[in-house]
C-alpha positions, 0 to 999 in steps of 0.5 A: 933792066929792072932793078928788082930782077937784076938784083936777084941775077947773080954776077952781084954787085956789078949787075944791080949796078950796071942796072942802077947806072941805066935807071939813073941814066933814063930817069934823070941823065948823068954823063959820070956815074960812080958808087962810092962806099963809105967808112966813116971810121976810115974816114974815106970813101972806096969807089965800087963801081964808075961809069969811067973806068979810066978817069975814075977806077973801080978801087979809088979810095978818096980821104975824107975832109970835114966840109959843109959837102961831108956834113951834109952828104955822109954825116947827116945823109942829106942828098948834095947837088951842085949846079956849076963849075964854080961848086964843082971847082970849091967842093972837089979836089979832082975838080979838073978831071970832073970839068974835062968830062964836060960836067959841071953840075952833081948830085950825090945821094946817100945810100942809107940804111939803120940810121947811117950812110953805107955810101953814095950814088953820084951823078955828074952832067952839065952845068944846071942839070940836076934840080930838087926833083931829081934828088927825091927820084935818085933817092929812091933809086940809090937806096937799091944799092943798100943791099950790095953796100951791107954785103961783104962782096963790095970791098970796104974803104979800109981794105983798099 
């Protein structure tokens, strides 16, 4: 479905992410998606939306730790993308479940709006995935979700 038109349905914000999971998915592959939104004055992200409903919850709420990985990702708005086991395993505390799905690379995009990050789109497949052209693709498409993140329909961290 094409972002723009499943953006405009209502059923907000699960139908721009149903459409955003299927973007991503056709233009550069994931065998894990989840939308986290961010509260760096909670410090802690809320996942809203995941491709897993059992392993990962809509709901989660995951503390933040100040890592060169929350640095990058949530301070400077820098996309993150990791390309083995060994990072999954050094930047993920739930490194187990991540590596039983059989996925072993991410990249996570930051949702930005005005100079912040409202949250981040995370893309999870196997080992060697996901390379520096998928970041410049997926930034394009995670900023869709920037309207569901501003929007009071998406739960905040702090509420969770």
């Amino acid at each position: 479905m094409n972002l723009a038109w499943a953006q405009a349905l209502p059923g907000q914000p699960a139908t721009l992410f149903q459409a955003l999971q299927a973007a991503m998915g056709a233009e550069i592959g994931h065998r894990l998606f989840t939308i986290m939104r961010h509260d760096a004055g909670a410090g802690r992200n809320a996942r809203i939306h995941s491709s897993h409903q059992q392993q990962y919850p809509v709901g989660g709420a995951k503390p933040l730790r100040p890592t060169a990985w929350t640095q990058q990702l949530l301070v400077e708005g820098r996309p993150f993308i990791g390309q083995d086991a060994d990072t999954i395993r050094a930047t993920f505390a739930d490194h187990a479940t991540i590596l039983a799905l059989g996925c072993e690379s991410v990249l996570n995009l930051p949702v930005l709006w005005n100079g912040r990050v409202l949250g981040t789109v995370n893309l999870l497949h196997r080992a060697g995935h996901y390379v520096p052209h998928h970041a410049r693709i997926g930034m394009a498409l995670a900023a869709w979700a920037a309207p569901a993140l501003l929007d009071g329909a998406c739960p905040s961290p702090a509420s969770l």
